[in-house]
Structure formats: C-alpha cells, structure tokens
N, C-alpha and C positions, 0 to 999 in steps of 0.2 A: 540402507544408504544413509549416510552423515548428509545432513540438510543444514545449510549457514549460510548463512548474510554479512553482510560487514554492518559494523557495529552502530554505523550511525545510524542507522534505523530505530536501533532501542532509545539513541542519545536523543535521535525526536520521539518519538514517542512517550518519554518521560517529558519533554519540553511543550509538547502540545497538551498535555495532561495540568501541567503546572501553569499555565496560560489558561487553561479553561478551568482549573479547580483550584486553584492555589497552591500556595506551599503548606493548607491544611491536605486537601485532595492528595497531594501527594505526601506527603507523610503518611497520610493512611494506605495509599499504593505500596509505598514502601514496608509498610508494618505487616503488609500483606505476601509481599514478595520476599522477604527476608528468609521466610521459611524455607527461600533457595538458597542461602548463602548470599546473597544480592542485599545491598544497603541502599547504593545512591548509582547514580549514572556514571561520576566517578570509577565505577568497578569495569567501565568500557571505553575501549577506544575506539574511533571511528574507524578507523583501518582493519582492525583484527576482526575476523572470522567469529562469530555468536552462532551459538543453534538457532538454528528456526522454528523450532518448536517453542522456545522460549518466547520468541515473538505472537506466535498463536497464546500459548498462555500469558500474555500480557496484555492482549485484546480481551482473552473471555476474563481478566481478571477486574480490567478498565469495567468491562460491560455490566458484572456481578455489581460491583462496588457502585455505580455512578449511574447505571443503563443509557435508555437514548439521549442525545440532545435534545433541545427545546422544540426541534422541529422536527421531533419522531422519528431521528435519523441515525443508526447505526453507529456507535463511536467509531466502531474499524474504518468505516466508511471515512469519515470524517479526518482519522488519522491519514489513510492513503490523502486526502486532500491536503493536511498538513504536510506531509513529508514532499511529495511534489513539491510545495510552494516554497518551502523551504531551502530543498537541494536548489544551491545556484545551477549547478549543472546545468541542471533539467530546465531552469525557467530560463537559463541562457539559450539552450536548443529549441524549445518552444516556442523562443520571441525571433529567433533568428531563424528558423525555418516551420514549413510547413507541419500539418499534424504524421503525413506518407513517412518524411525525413525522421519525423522525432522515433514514429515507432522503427523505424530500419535501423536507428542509431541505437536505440534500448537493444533492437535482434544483437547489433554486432557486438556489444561493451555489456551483454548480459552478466558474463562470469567475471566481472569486475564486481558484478555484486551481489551473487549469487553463486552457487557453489552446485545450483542441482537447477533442474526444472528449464524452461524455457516462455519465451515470446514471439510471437510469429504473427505478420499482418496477414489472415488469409485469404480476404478478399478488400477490393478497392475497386472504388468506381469514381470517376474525377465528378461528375453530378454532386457529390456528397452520399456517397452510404462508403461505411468499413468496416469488419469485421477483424476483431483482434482475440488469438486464443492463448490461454496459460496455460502451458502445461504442465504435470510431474510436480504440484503441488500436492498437499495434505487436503483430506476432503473435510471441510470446515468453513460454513459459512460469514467467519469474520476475514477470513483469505477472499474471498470471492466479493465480499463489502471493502476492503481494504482496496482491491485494483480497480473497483468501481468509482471511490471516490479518486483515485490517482488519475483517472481515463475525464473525470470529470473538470478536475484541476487544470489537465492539459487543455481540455476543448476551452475552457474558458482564459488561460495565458494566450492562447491562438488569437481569443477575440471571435471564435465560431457560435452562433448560432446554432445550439444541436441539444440531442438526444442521445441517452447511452442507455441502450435496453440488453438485462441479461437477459443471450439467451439461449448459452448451456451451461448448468451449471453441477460436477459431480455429488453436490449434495442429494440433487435430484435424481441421482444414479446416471449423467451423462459422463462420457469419457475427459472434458476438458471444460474449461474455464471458459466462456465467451462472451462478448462482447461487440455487439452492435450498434457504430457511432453512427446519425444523422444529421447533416444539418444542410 
C-alpha cells in the first residue's frame, strides 16, 4: 500500500528542527537528506500528498543526528507536540471543544490527512479515563513517540490535568497503537 500525508507535516518538522537546532542543525539535516533528492522544505507543499515513509526516515534521521532532547525525551515525541501546537486547526478544535470532540473530529477529517491507517476513541468514561488507538501504521517506535507527544499537546491545549500511558504498542508485537489518557 502507498502510505502519505500531506505535506505540512514535513514543512513542520523541518521548522521544529530549525527552532531547536538552528539553521546550522538544519543544514546538516539537509546535507543529510539530500542523498534523497530533498534540499530544503521548499521541495513541499502543504497540500500535496508525501510518503510516509519519508516522514519516518526523517524522525530516525532527526534522532541519528541530534538524539534526545534535554529532557531525555524522544525528538519524534517532541515533533508530534510541535506539529499539534502548531496546526491552527487542531489548537482551534482543542480550545473550542472538549478532548471526546477533538478525537471524533480527527476520526471523521482523518483522510484529509492521511491516506492509509486510521483513529478511533475506543473507550471513554466521562470520570476521566480514554483510550485512543492507531491503526495501519508502520511498526516503528518514532511513530508511536510522534502520537504520544501529539495526545500530550492536546491534553495540555484542553487545560487537562492527565496522563498518557502507552499501552499497546506494535513494536512490542501488539496489533495497534495505544493510548491511555487520564486526568
């Protein structure tokens, strides 16, 4: 299966890169990606259709080049929190409704921005507990760090109180992606 995103993904990703490493950091990102045919962000546009795959090797390239953040915390990680914070969209639906709302709205406008795989809330309890799963992605732990920090971004736009603990994940040889929010 042909696996893509639309392209702002990559345009942040180079832009959270250049914010936390500079425009040396990312010269050297680039000198490193080049070897794709890839120069600058320029070569994307937010609308058109990017492999996904590309986006995973942009994580393990991040990670190779720069490893954790200061606070031992996964760059993919960190990216899913950039890119959240970023998309107005998403922090416009986040401050305007609830966390139930934001993931029902990712279920229905998923293939606005993905081309394969899915999102699905599969349990909710109004107390505070929820469970959210990813499906029909690549089995790779910078995928599974990337939707953790994005799940982390949103509870904190909410203004929630919580916790987000993996807890299936295919690396581990489980069937799907999971995620259990608390607060």
């Amino acid at each position: 299966m042909d696996r893509k995103v639309k392209g702002t993904h990559v345009i942040n990703i180079t832009e959270y890169l250049e914010k936390k490493k500079g425009k040396l950091g990312l010269e050297e990102f680039w000198n490193k990606v080049e070897e794709k045919d890839i120069t600058s962000k320029r070569d994307f546009d937010e609308k058109e259709w990017v492999e996904y795959d590309m986006v995973v090797d942009f994580f393990e390239i991040i990670e190779e080049l720069f490893g954790n953040d200061l606070k031992d915390v996964p760059r993919s990680r960190e990216i899913g929190r950039h890119i959240t914070d970023s998309l107005g969209h998403l922090e416009y639906l986040t401050v305007a409704q609830g966390l139930k709302e934001l993931i029902e709205k990712a279920e229905d406008n998923w293939e606005k921005v993905y081309n394969f795989g899915s999102i699905k809330l599969t349990e909710w309890d109004e107390e505070g507990r929820a469970v959210i799963r990813y499906d029909g992605f690549p089995v790779n732990s910078h995928v599974c760090n990337y939707f953790q920090g994005s799940l982390e971004k949103d509870v904190e736009l909410l203004e929630l109180d919580g916790e987000i603990e993996h807890i299936s994940c295919p690396v581990e040889g489980d069937q799907y992606i999971e995620f259990e929010i608390t607060w």
